[in-house]
Backbone bond lengths (Angstrom), bond angles and torsions (degrees), N, CA, C in turn:
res aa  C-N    CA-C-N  psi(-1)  N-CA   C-N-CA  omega(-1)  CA-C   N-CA-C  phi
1 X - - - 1.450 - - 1.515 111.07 -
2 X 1.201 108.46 175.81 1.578 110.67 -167.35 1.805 102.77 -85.57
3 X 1.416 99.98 -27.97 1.471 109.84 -175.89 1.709 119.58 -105.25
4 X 1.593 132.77 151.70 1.452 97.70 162.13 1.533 111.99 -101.25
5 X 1.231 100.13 141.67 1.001 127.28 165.01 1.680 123.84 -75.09
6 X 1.579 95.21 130.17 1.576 115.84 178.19 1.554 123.54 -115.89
7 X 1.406 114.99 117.26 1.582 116.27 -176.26 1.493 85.92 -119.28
8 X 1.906 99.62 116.91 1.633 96.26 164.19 1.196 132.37 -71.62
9 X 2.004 86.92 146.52 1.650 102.85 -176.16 2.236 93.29 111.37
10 X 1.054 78.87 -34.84 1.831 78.10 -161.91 1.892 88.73 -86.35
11 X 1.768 95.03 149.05 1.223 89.47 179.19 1.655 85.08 -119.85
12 X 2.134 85.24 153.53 1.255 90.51 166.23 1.836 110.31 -114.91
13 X 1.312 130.93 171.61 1.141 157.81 165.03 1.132 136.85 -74.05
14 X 1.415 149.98 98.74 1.396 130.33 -170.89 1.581 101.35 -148.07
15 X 1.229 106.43 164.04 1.314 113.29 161.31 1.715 102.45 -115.76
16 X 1.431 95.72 152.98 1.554 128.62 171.55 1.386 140.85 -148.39
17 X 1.417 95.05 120.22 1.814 106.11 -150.95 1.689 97.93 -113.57
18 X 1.237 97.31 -40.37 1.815 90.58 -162.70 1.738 81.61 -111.87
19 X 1.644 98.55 133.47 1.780 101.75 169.24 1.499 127.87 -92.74
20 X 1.743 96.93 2.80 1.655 115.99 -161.90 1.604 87.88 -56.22
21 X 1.730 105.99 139.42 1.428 122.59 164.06 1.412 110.12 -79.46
22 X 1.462 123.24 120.98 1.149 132.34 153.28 1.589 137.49 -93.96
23 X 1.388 134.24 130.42 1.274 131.77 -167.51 1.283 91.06 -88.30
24 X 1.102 115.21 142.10 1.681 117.88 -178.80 1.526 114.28 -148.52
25 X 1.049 122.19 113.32 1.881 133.33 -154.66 1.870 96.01 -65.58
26 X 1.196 111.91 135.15 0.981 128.63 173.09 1.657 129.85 -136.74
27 X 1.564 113.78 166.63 1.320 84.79 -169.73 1.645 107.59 -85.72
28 X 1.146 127.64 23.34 1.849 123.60 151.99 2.016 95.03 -114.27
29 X 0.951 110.91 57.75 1.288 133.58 147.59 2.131 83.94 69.89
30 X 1.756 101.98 -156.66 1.846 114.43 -152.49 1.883 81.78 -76.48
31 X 1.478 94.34 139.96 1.708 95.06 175.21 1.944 93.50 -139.15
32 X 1.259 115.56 156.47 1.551 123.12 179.34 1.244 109.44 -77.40
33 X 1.600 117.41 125.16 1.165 115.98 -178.04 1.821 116.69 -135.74
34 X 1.167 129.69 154.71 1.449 113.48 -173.60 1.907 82.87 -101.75
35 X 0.972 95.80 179.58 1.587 114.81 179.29 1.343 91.05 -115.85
36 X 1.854 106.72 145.15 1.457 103.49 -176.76 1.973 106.22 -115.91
37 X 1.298 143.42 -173.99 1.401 114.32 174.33 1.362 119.15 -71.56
38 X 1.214 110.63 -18.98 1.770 105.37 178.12 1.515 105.55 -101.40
39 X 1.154 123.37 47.05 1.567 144.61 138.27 1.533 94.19 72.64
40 X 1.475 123.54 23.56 1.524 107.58 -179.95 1.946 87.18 -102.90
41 X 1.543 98.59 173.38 1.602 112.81 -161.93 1.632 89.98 -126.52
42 X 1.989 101.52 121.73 0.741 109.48 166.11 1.879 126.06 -111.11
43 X 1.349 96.52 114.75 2.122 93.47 -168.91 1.202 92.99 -82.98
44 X 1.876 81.80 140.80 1.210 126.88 170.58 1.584 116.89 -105.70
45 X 1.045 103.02 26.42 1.730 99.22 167.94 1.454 131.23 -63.91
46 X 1.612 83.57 -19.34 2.027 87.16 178.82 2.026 101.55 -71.69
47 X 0.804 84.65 118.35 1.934 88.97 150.80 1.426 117.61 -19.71
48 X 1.547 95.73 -86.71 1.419 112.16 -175.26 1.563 120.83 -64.94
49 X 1.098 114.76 -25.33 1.780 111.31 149.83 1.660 116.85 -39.97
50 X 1.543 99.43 -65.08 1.629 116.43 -171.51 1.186 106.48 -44.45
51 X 1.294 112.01 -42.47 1.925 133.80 -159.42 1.762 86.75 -63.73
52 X 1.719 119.94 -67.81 1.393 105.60 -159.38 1.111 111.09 -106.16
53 X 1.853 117.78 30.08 0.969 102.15 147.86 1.534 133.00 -122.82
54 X 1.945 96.61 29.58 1.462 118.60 -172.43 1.645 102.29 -68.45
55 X 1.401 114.67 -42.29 1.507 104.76 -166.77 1.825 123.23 -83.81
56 X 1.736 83.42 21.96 2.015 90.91 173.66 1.301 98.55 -124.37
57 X 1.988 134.76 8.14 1.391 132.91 -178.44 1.480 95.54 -51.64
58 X 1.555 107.32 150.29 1.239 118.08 159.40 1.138 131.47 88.40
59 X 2.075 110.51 -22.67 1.427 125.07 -175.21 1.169 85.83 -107.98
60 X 1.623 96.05 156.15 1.630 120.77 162.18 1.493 106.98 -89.73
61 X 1.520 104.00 119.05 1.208 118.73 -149.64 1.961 92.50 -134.74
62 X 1.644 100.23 150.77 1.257 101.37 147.28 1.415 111.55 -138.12
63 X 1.084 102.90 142.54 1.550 135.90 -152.87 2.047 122.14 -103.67
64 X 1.237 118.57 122.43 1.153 125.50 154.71 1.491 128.97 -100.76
65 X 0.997 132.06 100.07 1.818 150.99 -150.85 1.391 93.11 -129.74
66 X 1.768 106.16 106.07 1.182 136.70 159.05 1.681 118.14 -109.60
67 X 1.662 99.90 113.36 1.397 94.23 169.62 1.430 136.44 -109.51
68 X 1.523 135.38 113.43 1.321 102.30 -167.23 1.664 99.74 -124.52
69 X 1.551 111.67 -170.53 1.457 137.48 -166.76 1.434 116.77 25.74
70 X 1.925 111.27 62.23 1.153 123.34 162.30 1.560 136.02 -51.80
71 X 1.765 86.30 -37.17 1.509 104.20 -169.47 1.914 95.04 -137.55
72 X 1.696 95.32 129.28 1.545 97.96 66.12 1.938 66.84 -127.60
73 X 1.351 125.37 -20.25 1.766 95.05 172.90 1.187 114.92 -115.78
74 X 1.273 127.96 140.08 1.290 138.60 169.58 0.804 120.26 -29.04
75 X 1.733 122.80 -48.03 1.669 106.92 -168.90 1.380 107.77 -88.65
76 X 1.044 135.96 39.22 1.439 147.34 150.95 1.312 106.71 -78.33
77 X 1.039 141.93 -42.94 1.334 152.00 -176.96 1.040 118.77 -15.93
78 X 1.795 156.15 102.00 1.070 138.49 114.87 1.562 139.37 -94.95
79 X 1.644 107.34 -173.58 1.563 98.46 -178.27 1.362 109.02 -139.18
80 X 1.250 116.56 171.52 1.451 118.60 178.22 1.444 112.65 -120.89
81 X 1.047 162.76 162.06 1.491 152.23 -152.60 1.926 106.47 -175.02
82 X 1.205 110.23 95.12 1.417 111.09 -174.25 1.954 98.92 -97.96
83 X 0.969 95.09 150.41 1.791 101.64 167.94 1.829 88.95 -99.39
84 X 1.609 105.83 142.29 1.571 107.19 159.95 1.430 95.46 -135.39
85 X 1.918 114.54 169.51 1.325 99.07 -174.99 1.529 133.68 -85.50
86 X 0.960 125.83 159.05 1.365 117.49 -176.51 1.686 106.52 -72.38
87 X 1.258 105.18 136.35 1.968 108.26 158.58 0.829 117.51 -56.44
88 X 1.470 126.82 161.63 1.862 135.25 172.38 1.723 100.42 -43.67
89 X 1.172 107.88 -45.44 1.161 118.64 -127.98 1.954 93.48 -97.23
90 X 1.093 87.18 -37.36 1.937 107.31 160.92 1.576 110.86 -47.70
91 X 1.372 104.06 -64.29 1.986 125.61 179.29 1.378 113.46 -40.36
92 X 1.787 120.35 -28.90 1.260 111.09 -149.43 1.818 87.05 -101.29
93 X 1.429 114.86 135.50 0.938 106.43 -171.93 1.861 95.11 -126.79
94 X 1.295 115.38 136.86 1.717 92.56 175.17 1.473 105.79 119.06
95 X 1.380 118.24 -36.59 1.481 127.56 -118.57 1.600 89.47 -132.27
96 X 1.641 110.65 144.58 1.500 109.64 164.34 1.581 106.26 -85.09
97 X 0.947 117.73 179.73 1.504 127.36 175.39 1.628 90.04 -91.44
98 X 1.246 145.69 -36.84 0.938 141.66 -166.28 1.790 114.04 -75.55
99 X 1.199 107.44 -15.96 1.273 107.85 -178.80 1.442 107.94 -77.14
100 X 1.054 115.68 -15.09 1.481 119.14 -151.24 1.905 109.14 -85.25
């Protein structure tokens, strides 16, 4: 999908290399989003996203993003955000596998 998607309780996975904020049109109109490596856009409009995921800005990171008690109201909302390590094969950025 163009976006990632979160079903609470379930964690999702991503990598993140570039932290540049992007506005990205949606259907509740432009919302801030980081770009993740497999080109889906993850928004950061929540606060408390931004909050735990301020102390991985800037690194190339891969990421575990757990969200829970969305519903039944939103502002219940939090998340959990683990760093795990990247594979060799994750690290190489640029690069064919074939060069190697």
């Amino acid at each position: 999908g163009r976006f990632v998607r979160f079903v609470d309780g379930e964690s999702v996975e991503m990598i993140i290399d570039d932290w540049t904020r992007h506005q990205v049109d949606t259907t509740w109109g432009r919302k801030p989003c980081l770009k993740t490596r497999d080109d889906e856009f993850l928004k950061v409009e929540s606060k408390r996203l931004r909050f735990v995921l301020s102390q991985f800005a800037g690194k190339y990171v891969k990421l575990r993003i757990t969200r829970y008690d969305s519903t039944p109201n939103p502002l219940g909302t939090h998340w959990t955000v683990e760093k795990l390590t990247l594979k060799k094969q994750e690290r190489l950025v640029g690069k064919d596998l074939e060069e190697l």
